[in-house]
N, C-alpha and C positions, 0 to 999 in steps of 0.2 A: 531234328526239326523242332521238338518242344522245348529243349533248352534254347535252339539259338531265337524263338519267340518269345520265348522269357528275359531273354537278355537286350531283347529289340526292348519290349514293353518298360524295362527299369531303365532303361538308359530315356526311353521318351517321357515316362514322370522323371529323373533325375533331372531332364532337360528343360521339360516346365516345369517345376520347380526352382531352378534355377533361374529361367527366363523369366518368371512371376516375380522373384524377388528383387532380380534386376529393374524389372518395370515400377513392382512399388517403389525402391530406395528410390531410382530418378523422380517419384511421383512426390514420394514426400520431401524429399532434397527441394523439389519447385515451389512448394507449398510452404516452407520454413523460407524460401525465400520472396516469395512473394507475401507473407508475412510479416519478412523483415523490411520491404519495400515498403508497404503499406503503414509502418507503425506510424502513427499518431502520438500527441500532445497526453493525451488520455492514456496512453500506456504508460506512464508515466506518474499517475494516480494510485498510487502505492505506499503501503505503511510498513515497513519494516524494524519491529519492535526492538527498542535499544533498551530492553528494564536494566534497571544497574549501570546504564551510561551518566557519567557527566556532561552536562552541558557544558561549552567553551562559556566565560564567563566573561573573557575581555575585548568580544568586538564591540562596537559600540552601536549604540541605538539611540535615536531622538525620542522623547516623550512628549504629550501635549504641550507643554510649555517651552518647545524649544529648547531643551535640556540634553543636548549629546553626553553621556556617560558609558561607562560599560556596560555591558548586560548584568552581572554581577552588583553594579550600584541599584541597576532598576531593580532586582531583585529584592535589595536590601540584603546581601550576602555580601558584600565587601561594606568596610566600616568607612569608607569613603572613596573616593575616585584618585588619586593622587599615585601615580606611578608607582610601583613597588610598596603602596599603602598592605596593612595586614589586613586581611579576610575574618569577617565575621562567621560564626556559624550556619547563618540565619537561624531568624525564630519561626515563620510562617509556610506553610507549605504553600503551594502557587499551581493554581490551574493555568495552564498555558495554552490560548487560542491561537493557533493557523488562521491567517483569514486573507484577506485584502480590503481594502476602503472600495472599490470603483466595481467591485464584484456584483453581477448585475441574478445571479442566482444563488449558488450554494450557500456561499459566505452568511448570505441574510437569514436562511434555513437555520445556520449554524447558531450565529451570534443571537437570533432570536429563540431558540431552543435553549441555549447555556442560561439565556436570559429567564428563563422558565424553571428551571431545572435549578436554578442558584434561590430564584428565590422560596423555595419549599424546605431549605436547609435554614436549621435553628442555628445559622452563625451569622459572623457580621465580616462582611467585608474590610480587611484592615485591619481587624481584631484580631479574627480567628484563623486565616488566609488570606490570599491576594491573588487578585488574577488578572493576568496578562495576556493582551493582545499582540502578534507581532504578526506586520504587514509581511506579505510572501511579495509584493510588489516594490521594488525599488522608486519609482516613481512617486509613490505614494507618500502623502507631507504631513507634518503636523496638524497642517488645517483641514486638510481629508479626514484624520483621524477625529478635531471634534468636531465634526461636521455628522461622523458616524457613531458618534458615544451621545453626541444629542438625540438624535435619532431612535439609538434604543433607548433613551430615556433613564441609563443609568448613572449610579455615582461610584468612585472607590476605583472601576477598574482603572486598570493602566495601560496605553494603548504605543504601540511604540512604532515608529519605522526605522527604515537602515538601507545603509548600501547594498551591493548586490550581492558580494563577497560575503560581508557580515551574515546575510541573509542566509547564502548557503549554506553556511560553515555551523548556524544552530540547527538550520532544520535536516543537513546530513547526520549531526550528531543524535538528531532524535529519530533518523528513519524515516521522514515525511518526506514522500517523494511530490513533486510538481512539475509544472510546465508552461512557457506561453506559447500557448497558440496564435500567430500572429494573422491566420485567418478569419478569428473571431475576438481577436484582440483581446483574450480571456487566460485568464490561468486555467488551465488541467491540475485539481487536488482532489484527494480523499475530505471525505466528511470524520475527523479525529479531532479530541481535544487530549493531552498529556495531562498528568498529572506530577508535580514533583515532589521531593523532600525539601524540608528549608535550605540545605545546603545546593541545590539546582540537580542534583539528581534523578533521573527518570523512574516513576514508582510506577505507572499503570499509566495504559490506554482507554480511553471513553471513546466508543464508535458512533456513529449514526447524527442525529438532528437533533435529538430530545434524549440522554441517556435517562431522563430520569434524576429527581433527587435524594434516593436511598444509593443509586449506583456513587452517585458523586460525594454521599456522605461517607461510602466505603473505602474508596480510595484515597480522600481527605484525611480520614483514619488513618489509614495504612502507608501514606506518603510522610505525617507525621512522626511516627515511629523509625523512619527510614527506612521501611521493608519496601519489597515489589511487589504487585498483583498483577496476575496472570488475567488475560480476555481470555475467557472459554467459549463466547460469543464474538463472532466479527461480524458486523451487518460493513462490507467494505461499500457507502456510496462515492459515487463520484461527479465531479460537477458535468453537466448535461445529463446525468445516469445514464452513460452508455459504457456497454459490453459488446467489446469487438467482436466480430461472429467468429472469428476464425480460431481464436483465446477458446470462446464458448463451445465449439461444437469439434476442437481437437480433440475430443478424449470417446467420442461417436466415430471420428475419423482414425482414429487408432485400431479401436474393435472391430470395426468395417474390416480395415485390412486385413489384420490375425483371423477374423472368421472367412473370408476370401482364401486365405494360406489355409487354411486347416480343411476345408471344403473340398480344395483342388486336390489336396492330398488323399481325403478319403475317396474321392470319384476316381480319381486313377487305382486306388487300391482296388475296388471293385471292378474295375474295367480288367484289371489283373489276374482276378481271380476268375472271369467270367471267362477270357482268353484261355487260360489254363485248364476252364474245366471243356471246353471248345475241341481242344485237340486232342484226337483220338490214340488211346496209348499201345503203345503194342504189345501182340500177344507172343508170350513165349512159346517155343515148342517143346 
């Protein structure tokens, strides 16, 4: 009689047990899919650091004056534009702004923060460095571009637009992830600016609206030299600042479960023991 209660009691925790896990797998199998249903423009808002990548150098880009070249020529890394022309080294390392012209938020945070941050640095535009705007929007024309360089009231930068393709193929190469959103007729981007070596190689990321002019003078440094520098900070914003709840509160939703599994386990263990000590043992003669 007390073994075959013993063996009832393991087989009904083997069975919840088992039936518990079966219920969470289909719970979170629902929730990774209705996750995946729900993804948004903004999931898409993501920086994936390339240090030590090359930028492609030969798609082409418009610059204010209606000047299609390769990226490369904008850079001043190619000694001219001319098909199979030879490549200079570059001399200038090159801050490189994400942005769009038509961008009704982030964008302005950004370009007016680099605007702050550039001018606390003892260099000179053109001399010392150069830096580069490239539209993440296709649409976006040369007259957009000085339409938004009057605007911030700067001189020196260089502000470029491109195809869609051309578009892609720099900012896959740099890990800037984006999106349009055609319900708000808006790009989904991170707040980043890159930093490169003169030759267009990726040296460091600058995070946030405002890094700061000692951050930007460190990188400028170190992109010079052609090394990388590592973010040991990431402030990741993104355009609306939003953080999908389901992204945010999966890692609350994992512990939930494990502590549900670990709970069910020790209440049958005691309901086990309580069983066990329950029934009467017999006496020998």
């Amino acid at each position: 009689m007390r073994g075959a209660l013993i063996l009832a009691s393991v087989l009904a925790i083997l069975g919840a047990v088992a039936y518990g896990t079966k219920v969470g797998s289909e719970w979170a199998a629902g929730v990774a899919a209705e996750k995946e249903a729900e993804a948004t423009p903004m999931d898409a808002a993501s920086v994936d650091e390339r240090l030590g990548w090359q930028l492609p150098l030969d798609p082409y880009f418009t610059n204010l004056e209606d000047t299609s070249a390769r990226l490369g020529s904008h850079l001043g890394i190619f000694d001219n534009d001319r098909p199979g022309a030879p490549k200079a080294s570059g001399e200038l390392p090159t801050v490189l702004v994400p942005a769009y012209f038509n961008c009704r938020t982030l964008c302005n945070l950004i370009l007016d923060g680099m605007v702050r941050s550039l001018a606390g640095l003892d260099r000179e535009i053109g001399r010392d460095y150069q830096v580069v705007t490239i539209s993440i929007d296709p649409r976006d024309t040369p007259a957009d571009a000085r339409e938004k360089i009057e605007e911030l009231g700067v001189e020196g930068w260089e502000f470029l637009v491109g195809g869609e393709g051309a578009i892609e193929e720099v900012m896959t190469a740099l890990g800037y992830g984006y999106a349009y959103d055609r319900s708000t007729d808006q790009y989904s981007h991170p707040a980043v600016v890159a930093v490169l070596t003169p030759s267009g190689v990726v040296s460091s990321y600058l995070y946030g609206i405002d890094p700061g002019s000692a951050e930007v003078e460190a990188a400028l440094v170190e992109a010079e030299l052609g090394g990388t520098r590592s973010t040991f900070e990431r402030i990741l914003m993104r355009c609306y600042h939003f953080i999908p709840a389901l992204e945010r509160y999966s890692g609350l939703v994992t512990w939930t479960l494990r502590g549900f599994g670990v709970g069910t386990l020790v209440g049958f263990g005691l309901l086990l023991r309580f069983l066990i000590k329950r029934v009467p043992r017999r006496r020998t003669a």
